[in-house]
Structure formats: C-alpha cells, structure tokens
RODODO-763762 format. One record per residue (C-alpha): x, y, z. Coordinates in steps of 0.5 Angstrom, whole numbers, plus 500, padded with zeros to 3 digits. Each point is the difference from the previous one (the first is absolute). Layout:
<rolos>
[[X, Y, Z]] ...
</rolos>
This chain:
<rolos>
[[500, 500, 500]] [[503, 507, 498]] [[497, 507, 502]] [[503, 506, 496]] [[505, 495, 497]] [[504, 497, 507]] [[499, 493, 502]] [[495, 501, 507]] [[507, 498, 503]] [[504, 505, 498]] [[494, 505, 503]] [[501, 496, 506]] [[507, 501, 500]] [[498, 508, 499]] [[496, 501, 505]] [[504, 496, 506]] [[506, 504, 497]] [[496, 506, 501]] [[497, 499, 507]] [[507, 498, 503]] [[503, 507, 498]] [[494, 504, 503]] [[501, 496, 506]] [[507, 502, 500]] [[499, 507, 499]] [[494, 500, 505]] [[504, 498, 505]] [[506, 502, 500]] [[498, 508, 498]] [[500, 502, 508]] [[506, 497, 503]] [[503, 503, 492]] [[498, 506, 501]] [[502, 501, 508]] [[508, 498, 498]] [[499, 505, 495]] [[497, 505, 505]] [[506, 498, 505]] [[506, 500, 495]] [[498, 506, 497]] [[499, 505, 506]] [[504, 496, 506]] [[506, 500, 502]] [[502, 494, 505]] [[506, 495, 501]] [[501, 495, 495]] [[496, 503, 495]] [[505, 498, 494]] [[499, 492, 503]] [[492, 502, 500]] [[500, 502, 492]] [[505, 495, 498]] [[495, 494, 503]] [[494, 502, 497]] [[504, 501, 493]] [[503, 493, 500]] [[495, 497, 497]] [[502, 504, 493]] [[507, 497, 501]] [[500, 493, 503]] [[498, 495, 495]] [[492, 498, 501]] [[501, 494, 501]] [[504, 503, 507]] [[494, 503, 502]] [[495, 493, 498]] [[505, 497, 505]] [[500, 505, 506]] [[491, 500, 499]] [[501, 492, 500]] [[504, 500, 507]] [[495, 505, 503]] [[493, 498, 497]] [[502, 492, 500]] [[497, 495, 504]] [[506, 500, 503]] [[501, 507, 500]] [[499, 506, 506]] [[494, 504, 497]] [[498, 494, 496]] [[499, 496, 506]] [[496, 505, 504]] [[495, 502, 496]] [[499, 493, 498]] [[499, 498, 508]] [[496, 507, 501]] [[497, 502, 495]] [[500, 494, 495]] [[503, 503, 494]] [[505, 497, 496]] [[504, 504, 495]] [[503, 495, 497]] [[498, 497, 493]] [[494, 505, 500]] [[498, 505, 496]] [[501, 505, 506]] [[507, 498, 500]] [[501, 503, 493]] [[497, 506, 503]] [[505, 500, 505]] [[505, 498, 495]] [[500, 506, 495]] [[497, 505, 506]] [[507, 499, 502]] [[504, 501, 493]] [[495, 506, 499]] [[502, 504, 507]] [[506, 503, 497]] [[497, 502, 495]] [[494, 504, 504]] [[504, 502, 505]] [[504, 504, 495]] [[494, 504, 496]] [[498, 502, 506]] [[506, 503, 503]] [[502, 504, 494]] [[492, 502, 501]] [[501, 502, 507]] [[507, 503, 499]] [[496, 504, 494]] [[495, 504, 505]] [[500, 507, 501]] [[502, 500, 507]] [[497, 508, 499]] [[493, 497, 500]] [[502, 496, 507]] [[503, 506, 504]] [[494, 504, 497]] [[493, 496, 503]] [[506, 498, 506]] [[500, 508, 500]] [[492, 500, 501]] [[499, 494, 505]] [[500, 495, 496]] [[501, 494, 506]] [[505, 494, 497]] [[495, 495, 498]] [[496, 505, 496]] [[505, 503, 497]] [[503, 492, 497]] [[492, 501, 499]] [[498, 505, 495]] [[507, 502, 498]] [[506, 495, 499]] [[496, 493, 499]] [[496, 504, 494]] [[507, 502, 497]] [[503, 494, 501]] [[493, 497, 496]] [[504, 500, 493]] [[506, 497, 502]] [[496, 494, 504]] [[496, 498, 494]] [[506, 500, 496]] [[503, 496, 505]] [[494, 495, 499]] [[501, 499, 493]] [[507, 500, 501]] [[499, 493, 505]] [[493, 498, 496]] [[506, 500, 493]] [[505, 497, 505]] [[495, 495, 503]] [[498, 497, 494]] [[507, 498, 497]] [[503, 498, 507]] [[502, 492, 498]] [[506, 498, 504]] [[498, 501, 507]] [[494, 498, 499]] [[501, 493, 497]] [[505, 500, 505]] [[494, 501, 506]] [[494, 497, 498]] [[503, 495, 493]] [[495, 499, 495]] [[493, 498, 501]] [[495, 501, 494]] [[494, 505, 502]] [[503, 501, 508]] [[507, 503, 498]] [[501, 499, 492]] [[501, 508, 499]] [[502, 503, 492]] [[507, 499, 502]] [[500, 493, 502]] [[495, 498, 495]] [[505, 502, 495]] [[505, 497, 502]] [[496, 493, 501]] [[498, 502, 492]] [[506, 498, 498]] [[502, 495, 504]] [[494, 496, 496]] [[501, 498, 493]] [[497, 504, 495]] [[499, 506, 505]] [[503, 505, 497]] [[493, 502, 497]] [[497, 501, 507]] [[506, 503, 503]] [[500, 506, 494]] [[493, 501, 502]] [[501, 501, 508]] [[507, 504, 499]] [[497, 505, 494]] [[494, 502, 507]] [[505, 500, 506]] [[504, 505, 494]] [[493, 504, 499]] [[499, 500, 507]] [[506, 502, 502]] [[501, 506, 495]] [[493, 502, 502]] [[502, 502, 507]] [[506, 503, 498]] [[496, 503, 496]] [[496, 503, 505]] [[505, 500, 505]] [[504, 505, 495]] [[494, 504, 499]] [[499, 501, 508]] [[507, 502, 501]] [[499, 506, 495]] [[494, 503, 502]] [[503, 500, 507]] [[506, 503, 497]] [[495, 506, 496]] [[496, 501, 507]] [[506, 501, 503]] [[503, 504, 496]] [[493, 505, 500]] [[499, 500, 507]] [[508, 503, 500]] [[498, 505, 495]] [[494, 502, 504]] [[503, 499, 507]] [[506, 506, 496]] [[494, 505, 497]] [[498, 499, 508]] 
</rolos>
C-alpha cells in the first residue's frame, strides 16, 4: 500500500523520526535555555569545565555518547535503574530512548543559538524597565524572554535539524528495532545492509535531506529577522 507515492513503511518511519525529534526538542529547551542563560550572564568558577562539557557531544565520536547513555540509563546503570524501580521507566531499546539520545546530541546546538540571542540583547532596554521598578521575575517576563524569543526558536529548528540526522548515539543506546527505535538514519543504514535496498535507501535519504534544508532554511530566516529587528531597535534607541 502507498500514500503520495511512499510505502505505509517509510511514512511510519517519518512519523516516528519526526516524534522522536519533537520529543527531544521539547525536553531539552528549559534546561537549554538555562545553561544558555548562565553561560551568557554568570560569571562563576570552573566556567570554561561548564562550556567544555556541554559542548562535548559536538566533538566526541556519538558512539562515545550512546555508550556513556547505556552505562547510565541501563538496566544496570544508576539512572536507568532508579527509574525502572521507582517509576517503571526504561529507556532502553524504547523510542523514548531515541529521544533522550538525539536530545543530548542537540544541546550543543541550542545552548549556542540561545546564548548568542542572549549576548545580543540591548542591555539598555533591561536597565530602563530596572529604572521603572520592574521586579527581577517581571523584567525576564516582559522583556528578556520576548527578546530571546527569535534565537530560542532558532535553537528549536537547530535541535529538531540535529534530532533528525542523529545515528550514532542513538543506535548505540537504544539498537535497531523496526516501529520502536528504527528512525530515517537507522533505516537507512539498515536499507543498504539489504540486498536491492538501494531504492529504499534513495528515498529516505532524499527526505531526511529536504527535512534538514528546510530547518536551515528557516533557522536562517529567523536568524536575519533578529538581525533586522535588532538593527532597527538600535536605529530607534539612537533618534531617541
């Protein structure tokens, strides 16, 4: 059976591909954007160890990184172990695992769109509802958070883009398992393990491509109208 020309089985692929990378944007935007929040405007020891550790995922081999998630999030592992006794969780070989797996691959990622969004903010803005008796949580409120709106959905399509074309880490954690943990990636590299499954893996490699331009696409987009509204805010902050 097709639908708009794609086997029901690669749509089922899609559609897991594309849960598992909402999933792992979704959980991984707050503690993102507070990393982002605190390398961009603290100053505290051991800094340079704080930025280095949540960029390590960018440099290690993501095979490193599956591996470190199995010791923790196994059976055997300290995290994976309490929430299976407590909480009757597991993480391993689930979809949920994916998740956890690309959410991790994408913090780099969004922790650095956001902190440039951050570091980008007119601090006047800040100092003048400061100067009219903005409290600390009203002031994040109504004027940093909106601000930091462009670069935290900038971050989102970086992740969602990362999310999607995360392999290594992944297969690593959670294996191969047709319908739980089998996402574009994955299938493509169990496509031409098969014979004859070049066709297949044309296909699923010609969307995960579409998928990822389009988020650069509009991660770019979103990048340049910051930009312009930046650039007019300090045009109309200098007639002012």
């Amino acid at each position: 059976m097709t639908f708009f020309g794609l086997p029901t089985e690669i749509w089922a692929i899609i559609g897991l591909s594309l849960k598992i990378s909402l999933v792992a944007v979704a959980i991984m935007m707050p503690p993102a954007f507070a990393l982002a929040w605190m390398l961009a405007r603290w100053q505290f020891p051991f800094k340079l160890l704080v930025d280095a550790l949540v960029h390590l995922p960018l440099v290690v081999p993501p095979v490193v990184t599956g591996w470190a998630l199995l010791l923790l999030f196994g059976a055997n592992g300290p995290i994976g172990s309490f929430l299976a006794t407590h909480f009757g969780i597991t993480l391993l070989f689930r979809w949920t695992g994916a998740a956890l797996a690309a959410a991790i691959m994408a913090l780099p990622l969004m922790v650095r769109a956001m902190r440039l969004s951050i570091e980008a903010l007119d601090m006047g803005l800040e100092d003048a509802a400061r100067t009219l008796g903005a409290s600390g949580t009203r002031l994040f409120l109504t004027v940093s958070l909106p601000l930091c709106v462009p670069g935290i959905v900038a971050a989102a399509i970086l992740g969602f883009a990362r999310s999607i074309g995360e392999f290594g880490a992944t297969i690593t954690f959670v294996s191969d398992i047709p319908g739980e943990t089998r996402t574009l990636p994955i299938a493509i590299y169990s496509a031409l393990q098969m014979p004859g499954g070049e066709r297949m893996a044309t296909s699923l490699a010609i969307i995960s491509i579409l998928l990822s331009i389009g988020a650069l696409m509009a991660s770019e987009m979103l990048a340049r109208r910051a930009s312009r509204g930046k650039a007019s805010g300090g045009r109309a902050n200098h007639v002012l």
